[in-house]
N, C-alpha and C positions, 0 to 999 in steps of 0.2 A: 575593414574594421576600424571603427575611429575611439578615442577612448580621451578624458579631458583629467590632465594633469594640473599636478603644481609646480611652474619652473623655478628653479633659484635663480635669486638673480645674485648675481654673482657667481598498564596490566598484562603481563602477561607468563604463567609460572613455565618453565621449560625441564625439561629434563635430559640430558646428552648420552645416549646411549653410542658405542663404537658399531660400526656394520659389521653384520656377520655373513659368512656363504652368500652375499647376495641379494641378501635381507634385512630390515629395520625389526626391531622388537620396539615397541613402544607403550611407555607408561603413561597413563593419564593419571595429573596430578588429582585427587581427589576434593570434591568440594561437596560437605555433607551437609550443607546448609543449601544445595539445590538443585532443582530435579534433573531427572539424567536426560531428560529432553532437550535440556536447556544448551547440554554441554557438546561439543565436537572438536575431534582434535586435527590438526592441519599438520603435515609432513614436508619440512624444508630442510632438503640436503644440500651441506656444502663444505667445503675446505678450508678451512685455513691457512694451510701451511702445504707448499706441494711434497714435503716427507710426510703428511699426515694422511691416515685414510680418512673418508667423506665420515660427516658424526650427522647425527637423524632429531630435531627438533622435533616435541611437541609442544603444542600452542593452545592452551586452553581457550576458546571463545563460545560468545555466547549468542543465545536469539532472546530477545528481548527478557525482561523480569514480571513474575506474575505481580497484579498490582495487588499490594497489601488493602484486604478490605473485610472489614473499617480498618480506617475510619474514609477511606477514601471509595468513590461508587464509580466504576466506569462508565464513560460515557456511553460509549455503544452498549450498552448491558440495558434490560426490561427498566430496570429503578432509574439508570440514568435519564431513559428515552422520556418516560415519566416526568422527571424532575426537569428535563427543558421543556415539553410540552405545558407546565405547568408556567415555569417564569417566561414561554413565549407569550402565551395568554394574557398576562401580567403587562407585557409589552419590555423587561429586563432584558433583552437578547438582543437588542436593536443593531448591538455593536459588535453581537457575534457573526453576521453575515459577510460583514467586510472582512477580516479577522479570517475567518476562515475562508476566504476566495485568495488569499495570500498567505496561506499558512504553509510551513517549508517546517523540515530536520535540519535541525545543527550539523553543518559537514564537519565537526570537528568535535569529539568530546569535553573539551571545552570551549566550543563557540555559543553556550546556550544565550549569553547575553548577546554578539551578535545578531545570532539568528531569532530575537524576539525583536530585535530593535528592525532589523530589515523587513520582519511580518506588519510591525505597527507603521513602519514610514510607506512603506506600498500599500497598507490598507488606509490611510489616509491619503495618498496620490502625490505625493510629493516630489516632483521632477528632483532629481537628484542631478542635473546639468552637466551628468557627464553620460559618458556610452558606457553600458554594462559590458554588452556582446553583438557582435552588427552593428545594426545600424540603434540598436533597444538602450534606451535609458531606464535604469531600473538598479533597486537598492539590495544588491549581494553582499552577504557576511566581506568578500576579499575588498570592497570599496569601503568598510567600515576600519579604515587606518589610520584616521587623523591626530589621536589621543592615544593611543598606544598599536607599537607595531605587532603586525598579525604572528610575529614568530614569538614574539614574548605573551601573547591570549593563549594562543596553542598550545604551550607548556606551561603556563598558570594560570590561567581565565583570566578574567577584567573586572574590576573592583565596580562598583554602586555608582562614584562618584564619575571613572571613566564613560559611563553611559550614559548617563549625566553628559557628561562634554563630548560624545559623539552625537547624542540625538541633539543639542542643540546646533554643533559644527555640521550637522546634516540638514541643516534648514527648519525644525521642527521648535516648537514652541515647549517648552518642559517645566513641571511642578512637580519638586523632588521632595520627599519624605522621608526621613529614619523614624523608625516608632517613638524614641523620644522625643520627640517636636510635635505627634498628633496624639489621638486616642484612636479608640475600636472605633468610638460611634462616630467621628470626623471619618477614619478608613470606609467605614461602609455608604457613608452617604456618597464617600466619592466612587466607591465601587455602584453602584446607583446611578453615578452620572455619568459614569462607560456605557454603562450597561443599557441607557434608555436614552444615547448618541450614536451617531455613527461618525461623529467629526473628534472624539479623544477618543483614546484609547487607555490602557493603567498595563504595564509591567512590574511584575513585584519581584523582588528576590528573596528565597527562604532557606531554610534548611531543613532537607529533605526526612532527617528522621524524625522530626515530628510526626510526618505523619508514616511512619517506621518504611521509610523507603528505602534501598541501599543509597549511599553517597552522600555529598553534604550540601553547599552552597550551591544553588541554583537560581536562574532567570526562566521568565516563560512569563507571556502576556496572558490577562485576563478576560475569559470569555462573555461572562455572561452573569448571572443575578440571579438565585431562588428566592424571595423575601421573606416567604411564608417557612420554608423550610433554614434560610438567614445560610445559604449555601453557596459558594462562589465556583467559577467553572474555571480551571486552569489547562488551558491548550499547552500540554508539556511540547516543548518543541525537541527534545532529546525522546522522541518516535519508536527510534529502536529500543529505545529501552521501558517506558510505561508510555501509556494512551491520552488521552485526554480525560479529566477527571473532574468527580466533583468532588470537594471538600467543605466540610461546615469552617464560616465563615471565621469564627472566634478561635480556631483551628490554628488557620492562615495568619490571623496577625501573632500567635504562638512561636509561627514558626519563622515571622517576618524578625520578630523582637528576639532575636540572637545575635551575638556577637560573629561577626567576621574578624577569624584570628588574621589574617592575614594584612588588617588595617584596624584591627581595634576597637571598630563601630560597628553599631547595629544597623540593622538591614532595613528595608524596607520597600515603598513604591514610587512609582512616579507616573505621572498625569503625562503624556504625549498627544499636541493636536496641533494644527497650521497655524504658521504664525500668520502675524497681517503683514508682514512685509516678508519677501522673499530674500536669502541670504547674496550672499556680491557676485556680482558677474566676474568682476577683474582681479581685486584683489581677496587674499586670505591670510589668515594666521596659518601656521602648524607648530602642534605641540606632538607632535613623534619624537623625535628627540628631547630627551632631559633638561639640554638646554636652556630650554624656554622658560625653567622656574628665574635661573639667573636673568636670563633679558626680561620675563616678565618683571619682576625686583624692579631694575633698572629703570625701565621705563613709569614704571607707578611710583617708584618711591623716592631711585637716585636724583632722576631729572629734576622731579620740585625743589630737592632739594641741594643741587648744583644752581639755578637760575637764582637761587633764594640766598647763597652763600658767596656768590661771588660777584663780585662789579659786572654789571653786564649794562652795557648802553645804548649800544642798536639791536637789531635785530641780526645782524651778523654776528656780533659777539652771543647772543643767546643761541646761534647754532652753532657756534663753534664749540660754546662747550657742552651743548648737547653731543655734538657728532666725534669730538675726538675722544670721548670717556666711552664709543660702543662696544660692547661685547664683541672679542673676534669672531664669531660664529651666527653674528646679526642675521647675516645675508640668510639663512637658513631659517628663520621666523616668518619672514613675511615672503608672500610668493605672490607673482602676479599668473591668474591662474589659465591656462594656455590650453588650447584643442588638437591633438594631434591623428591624426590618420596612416594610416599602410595604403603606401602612394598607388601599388597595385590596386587596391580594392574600389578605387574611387576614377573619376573623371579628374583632370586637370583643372577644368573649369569648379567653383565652388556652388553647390546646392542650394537653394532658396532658405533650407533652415539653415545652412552654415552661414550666408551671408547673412541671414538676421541676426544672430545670436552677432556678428561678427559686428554688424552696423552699434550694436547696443552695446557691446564694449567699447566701439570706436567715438560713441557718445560722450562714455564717462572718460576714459582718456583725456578727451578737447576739453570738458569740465573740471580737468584736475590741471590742465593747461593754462587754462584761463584764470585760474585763482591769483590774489596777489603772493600767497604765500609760495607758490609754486617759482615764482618770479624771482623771489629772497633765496629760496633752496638752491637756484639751477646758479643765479652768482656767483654762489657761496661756496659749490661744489666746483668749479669754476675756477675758482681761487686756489685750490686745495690740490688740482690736478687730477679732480677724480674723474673715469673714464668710463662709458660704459662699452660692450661690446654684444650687439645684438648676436652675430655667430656662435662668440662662446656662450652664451644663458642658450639658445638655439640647440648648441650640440648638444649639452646638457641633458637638455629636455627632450630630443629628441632620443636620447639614451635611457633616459626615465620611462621612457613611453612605449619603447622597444620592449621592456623588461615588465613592463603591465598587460601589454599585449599579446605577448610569449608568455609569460611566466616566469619567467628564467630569472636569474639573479643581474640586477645591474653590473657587477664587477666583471661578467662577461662581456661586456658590450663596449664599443669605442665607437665614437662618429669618425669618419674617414676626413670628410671634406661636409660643407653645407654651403646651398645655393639660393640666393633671396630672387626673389621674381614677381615680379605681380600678375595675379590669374584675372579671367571674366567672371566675374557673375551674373544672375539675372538682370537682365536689358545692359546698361554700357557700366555697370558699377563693376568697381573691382577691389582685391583686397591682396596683402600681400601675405607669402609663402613661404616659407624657407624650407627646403628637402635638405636633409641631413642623409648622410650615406652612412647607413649603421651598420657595423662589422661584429661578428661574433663566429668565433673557430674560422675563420677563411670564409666563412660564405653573408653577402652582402643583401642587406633590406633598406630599402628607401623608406625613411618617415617624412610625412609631413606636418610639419606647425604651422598652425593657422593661427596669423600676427595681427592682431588692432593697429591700428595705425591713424595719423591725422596728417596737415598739411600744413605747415609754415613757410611764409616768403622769406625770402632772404637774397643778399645782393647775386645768387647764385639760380634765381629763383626756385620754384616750387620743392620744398624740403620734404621728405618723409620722417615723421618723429614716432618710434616705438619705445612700448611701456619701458621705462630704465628705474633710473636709481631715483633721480630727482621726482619723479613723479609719485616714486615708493615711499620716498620719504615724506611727503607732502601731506599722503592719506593718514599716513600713520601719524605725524602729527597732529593732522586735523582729528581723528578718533581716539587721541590723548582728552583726559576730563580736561572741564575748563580753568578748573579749579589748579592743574596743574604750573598755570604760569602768576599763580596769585602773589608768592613769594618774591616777585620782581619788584626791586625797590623803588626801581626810578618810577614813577606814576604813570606820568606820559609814556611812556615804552612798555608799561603791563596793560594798561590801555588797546596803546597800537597792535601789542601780541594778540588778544582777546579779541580787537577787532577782525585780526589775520585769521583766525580759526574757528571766527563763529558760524554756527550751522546756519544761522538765519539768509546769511547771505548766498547760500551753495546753493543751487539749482538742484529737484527733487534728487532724480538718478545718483547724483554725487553726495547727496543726504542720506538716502539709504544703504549706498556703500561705506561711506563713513559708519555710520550706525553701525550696518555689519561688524568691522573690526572695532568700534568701541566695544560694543557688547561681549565679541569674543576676548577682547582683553581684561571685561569686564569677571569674563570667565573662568579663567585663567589666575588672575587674585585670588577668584577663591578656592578655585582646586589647590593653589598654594596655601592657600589657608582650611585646607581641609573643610572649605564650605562649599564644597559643587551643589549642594542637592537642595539650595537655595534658589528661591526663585528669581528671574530672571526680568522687572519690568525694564522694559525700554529706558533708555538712560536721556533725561532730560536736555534740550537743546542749550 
């Protein structure tokens, strides 16, 4: 099982009756608003207290909800079958074939917006560049973590904007909308432009009692188009509870154009389709932690205005006061993003896709090498005493990895020791390894990280150089706007900075990783400013 991380561098009513002779008496709470089909009660005995005798749980649950109709028409129902046969003819369905060859349940009652986001990124194809399960890359609700963690969606769902900042952080190209920013007839035309594609997709989110459903704020992607009947198909991805549906279209944005008490804004959709460039091999943001509003801040707002404010004359004094005002919890923003394996499950030797994926990191690495500003940073850190340690980010991540792999909670797990090596790959190439010994309750699982690396002489000859700090920091500067070193007074040295970080000069692969993290920090400002659901063009060289 191999699985591709990010390392740091650095309802229900009960009623408790007492047992009697040997027996449970059990009351089923009453629910006169639904049929007794619906209801079943489940019996869990247990103790509390060992003075206490066992006490008898009932658990009201349910099998799905009849679909309120009208104003909504099941799909599988005569009228439904009708109404797609009608907009298949039409040709509006074009996007419902993909859509439905990927269509899944939310394994979580509130994972709806996951679980529509992982339907549209696998019905557009989108390698998600890590392993789901085996050897399979593929887009599961638990790999959708990067914007908010999965234990905080599971106890309060994910807001508009959050999906918003996952479907872009997941490679996907996005055009976000609250009803205040469009109208009905802008909404329908782009439900028209789902509907007769198979390369976008549209997720909306609404509220369910409009169209008198139980519960409230919900996600679920868009099927499909009736024009003539002006009716939209919603593949509810919450299964267990209503089917797939049609609703009249003027309905939907009803139900779109509600407030989310929970952020204050209204609801609405968003446009999901490939981008033209692929997301970074090597490096990434994460805003999982809170933190990232503060370093976001920092980087967009403090920097220009530290370079701008204080004597600065080389380019060493403009890192210095860049790097000694960081946030202590930097190291947690940016990751260089790392592949890890269950040393059992594999050969020694590396696999033809791993050494590809490995060669094309090892690519942009030498291109972040080669830069002059890379040259300025590695000095300057240099100077400063800073250190990096390939074993420690190593353990790290091989403990991150452990815990994706299992399931289990990282606070279990310790790396014992870690062993760096260089394996073969196909014909004489090779790449290098580090095995971590991951401990968890006494018993021991070997990971492995699979490390990009490059090669520099030295009076010692032939060097091995892996992703560190200096390189971290390179990217990220270079994916700072340009605009960011304008404030620098001396002419000649806002010049030289500007020449240091222009795109123009970076070779492609190192241009689109750049790009990558402009963009997501492009992101990132505006989830800070409460504008995620703004579109996103490519950020000028």
């Amino acid at each position: 099982m191999r699985t591709i991380i990010n390392a740091f561098f650095t309802y229900s009513n009960r009623i408790i009756t007492p047992k009697v002779k040997g027996s449970a008496k059990l009351f089923a709470p009453t629910f006169p608003n639904l049929p007794v089909r619906s209801l079943s009660v489940s019996q869990h005995i247990y103790t509390n207290y060992p003075s206490k005798k066992p006490v008898v749980m009932a658990m009201a649950s349910l099998y799905r909800r009849s679909l309120p109709s009208p104003p909504a028409i099941d799909f599988s129902s005569s009228e439904g079958k009708k109404i797609f046969n009608e907009a298949l003819q039409k040709g509006t369905m074009e996007g419902f074939f993909r859509l439905i060859s990927y269509f899944q349940t939310q394994s979580e009652p509130a994972y709806c917006g996951l679980a529509s986001l992982s339907v549209v990124l696998n019905a557009l194809s989108i390698d998600p560049g890590r392993k789901w399960k085996g050897p399979w890359r593929w887009f599961d609700e638990s790999m959708l973590d990067c914007c908010e963690p999965l234990e905080v969606v599971k106890e309060k769902g994910i807001s508009f904007g959050k999906v918003v900042c996952l479907a872009h952080c997941s490679g996907a190209k996005v055009e976000a909308f609250r009803t205040n920013q469009t109208t009905i007839d802008d909404f329908r035309k782009f439900v028209m432009k789902c509907s007769t594609s198979e390369n976008c997709h549209m997720i909306s989110t609404y509220h369910r009692g409009v169209f008198k459903q139980t519960g409230s704020g919900h996600f679920s992607p868009i099927g499909g188009y009736n024009a003539e009947r002006d009716m939209a198909l919603i593949l509810d991805v919450a299964r267990f509870k209503y089917p797939p549906h049609w609703v009249p279209l003027k309905l939907l944005w009803e139900a779109m154009d509600s407030i989310d008490d929970s952020t204050g804004k209204r609801r609405g959709f968003m446009l999901i389709s490939r981008p033209h460039r692929e997301p970074g091999l090597l490096y990434t943001l994460s805003c999982k932690d809170e933190s990232w509003i503060s370093i976001a801040k920092y980087l967009k707002e403090d920097v220009p205005r530290l370079v701008s404010s204080q004597h600065v004359d080389s380019v060493e004094k403009i890192l210095s006061v860049v790097f000694k005002s960081l946030p202590s919890n930097f190291n947690t923003f940016i990751r260089w993003v790392a592949e890890l394996r269950i040393a059992e499950d594999t050969k020694q030797n590396l696999s033809a896709e791993e050494k590809s994926r490995l060669n094309l990191k090892q690519v942009v690495l030498k291109e972040v090498h080669e830069t002059e500003l890379f040259k300025h940073i590695s000095k300057f850190l240099s100077t400063v005493g800073y250190e990096d340690s390939l074993t420690y980010a190593a353990a790290k991540a091989c403990c991150q990895g452990a815990e994706i792999l299992s399931g289990c909670s990282s606070k279990e797990f310790c790396c014992r020791e870690t062993c760096v090596t260089c394996v073969k790959g196909p014909g004489e190439a090779e790449g290098t390894v580090v095995t971590g010994v991951v401990v968890r309750y006494g018993s021991e699982q070997n990971v492995d990280l699979l490390v990009p690396s490059t090669q520099t002489d030295c009076e010692c000859g032939p060097e091995a150089n892996y992703p560190a700090g200096n390189d971290v920091f390179t990217v990220l500067l270079l994916a700072l706007p340009p605009q960011t070193w304008s404030g620098i007074k001396d002419q000649a040295l806002m010049h030289e900075m500007k020449q240091l970080i222009s795109m123009a000069s970076l070779p492609t692969m190192l241009q689109e990783e750049v790009l990558h993290l402009r963009r997501q920090l492009q992101l990132l400002k505006r989830c800070q400013e409460n504008k995620e659901e703004e579109d996103f063009a490519a950020p000028a060289f």
